[in-house]
N, C-alpha and C positions, 0 to 999 in steps of 0.2 A: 277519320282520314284513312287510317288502315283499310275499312272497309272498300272505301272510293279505289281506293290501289286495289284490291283483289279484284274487282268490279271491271277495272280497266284492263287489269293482266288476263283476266279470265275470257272478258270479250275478245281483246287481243288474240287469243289461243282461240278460240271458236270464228273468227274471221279468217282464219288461211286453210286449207286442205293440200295433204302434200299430194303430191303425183308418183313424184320417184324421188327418193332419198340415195343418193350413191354414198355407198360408205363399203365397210372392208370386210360384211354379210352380205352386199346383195346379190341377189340372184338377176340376170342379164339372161334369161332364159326367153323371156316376154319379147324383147329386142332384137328388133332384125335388120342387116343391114342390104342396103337397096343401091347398088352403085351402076353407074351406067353400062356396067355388062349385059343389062337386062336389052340391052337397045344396040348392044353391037361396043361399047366404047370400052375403055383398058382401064379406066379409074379405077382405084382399091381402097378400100375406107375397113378401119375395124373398132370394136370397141372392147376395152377392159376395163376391169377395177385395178388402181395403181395399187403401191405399197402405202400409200396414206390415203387411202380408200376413196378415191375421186374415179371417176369414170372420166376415159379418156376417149375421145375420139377422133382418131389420126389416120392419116393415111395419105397415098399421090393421087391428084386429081389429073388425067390425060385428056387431052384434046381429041385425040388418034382417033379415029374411024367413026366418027361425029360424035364423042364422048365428053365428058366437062363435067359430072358432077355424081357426088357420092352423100350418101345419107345414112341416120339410124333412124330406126322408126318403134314405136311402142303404143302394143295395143294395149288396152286394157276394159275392166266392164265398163258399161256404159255409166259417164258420173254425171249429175245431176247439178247446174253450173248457177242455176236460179242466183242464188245467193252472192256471189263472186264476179266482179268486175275487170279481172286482171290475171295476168300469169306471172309469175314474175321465176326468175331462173338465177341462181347463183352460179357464176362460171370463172374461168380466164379461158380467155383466146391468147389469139398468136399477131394479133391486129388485123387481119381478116374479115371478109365481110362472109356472113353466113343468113340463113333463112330460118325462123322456125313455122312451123304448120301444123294447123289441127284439121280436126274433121270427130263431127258431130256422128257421123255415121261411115264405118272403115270401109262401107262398100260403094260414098260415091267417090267417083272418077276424078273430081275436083280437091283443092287442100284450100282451107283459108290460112292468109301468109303473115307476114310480117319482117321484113328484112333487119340486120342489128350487127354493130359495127362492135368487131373486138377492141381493147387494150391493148392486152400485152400482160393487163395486172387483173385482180379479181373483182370482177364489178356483178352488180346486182341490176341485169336488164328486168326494164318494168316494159309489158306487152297488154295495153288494154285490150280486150276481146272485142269490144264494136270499132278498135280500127284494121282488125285484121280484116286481108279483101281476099277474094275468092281467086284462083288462080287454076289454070291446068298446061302442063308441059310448056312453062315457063310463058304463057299467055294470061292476064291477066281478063276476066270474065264481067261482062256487062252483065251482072248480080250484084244484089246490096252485100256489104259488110255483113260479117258474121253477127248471127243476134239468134242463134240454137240457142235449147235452156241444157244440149247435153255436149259431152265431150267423151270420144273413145281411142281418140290416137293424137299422138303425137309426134312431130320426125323435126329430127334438125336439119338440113340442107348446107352443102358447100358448091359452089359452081359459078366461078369468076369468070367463067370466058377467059382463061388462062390454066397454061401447065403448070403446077402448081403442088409442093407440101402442105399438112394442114394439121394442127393440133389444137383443139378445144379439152379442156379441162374442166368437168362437169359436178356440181355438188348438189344441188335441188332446185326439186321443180316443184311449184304450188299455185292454186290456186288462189288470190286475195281479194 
């Protein structure tokens, strides 16, 4: 019996790969934040590590000068997804609807999305990879579902069609 338990903890632990662990070492160097100044608009978004090592990502979203939406984004090497079905993200929102998005490759133009409805308290969004759809400047793209065997970025999105505060409280991202 002992054995069947190592057997199953051990798979267990070989089944996930993290992305980004926020805790009260990490480095946020990799992480850049993308808010709609790049297009003219006045949102401001930023991100830290708190005092009890969560990554925080907060800021005002503006409507002003065709603007509405701020993001963080994270490249990283190219990972190899074969194995993994799923992302899944331990957070708390603020009850908020937010976006998160990948891309197999950080230089195309397009993100595959998936949209996910905050709390309030600390939940654990599960994101299958073949239902994320393909998407660009907020138009959704007559292309299949994500189904890359790789992954190089990731960005969370905020952008309600509304003026708006926003605080997501971030603790890990993995692959499952």
């Amino acid at each position: 019996m002992k054995y069947l338990i190592f057997i199953l903890i051990l798979f267990s632990l070989m089944s996930s790969k993290i992305i980004f662990d926020f805790n009260k070492k990490s480095n946020l160097r990799n992480w850049i934040i993308v808010d709609d100044i790049v297009m003219g608009g006045q949102s401001s978004g930023s991100l830290k590590i708190d005092a009890n090592g969560f990554g925080v990502f907060q800021g005002t979203i503006s409507l002003d000068n065709n603007g509405g939406f701020s993001s963080i984004r994270h490249r990283f090497q190219k990972t190899a997804i074969d194995e993994y079905t799923e992302i899944v993200i331990k957070l708390k929102g603020d009850g908020k609807k937010y976006q998160f998005r990948v891309k197999s490759n950080s230089e195309d133009y397009y993100s595959y999305i998936t949209p996910f409805l905050t709390s309030g308290e600390w939940q654990e969004i599960k994101i299958p990879l073949k239902e994320m759809y393909p998407s660009f400047r907020g138009r959704r793209l007559n292309q299949p579902n994500f189904s890359n065997d790789y992954i190089e970025e990731i960005t969370f999105l905020v952008g309600n069609k509304k003026n708006e505060n926003f605080k997501l409280l971030l603790d890990k991202i993995e692959f499952k």
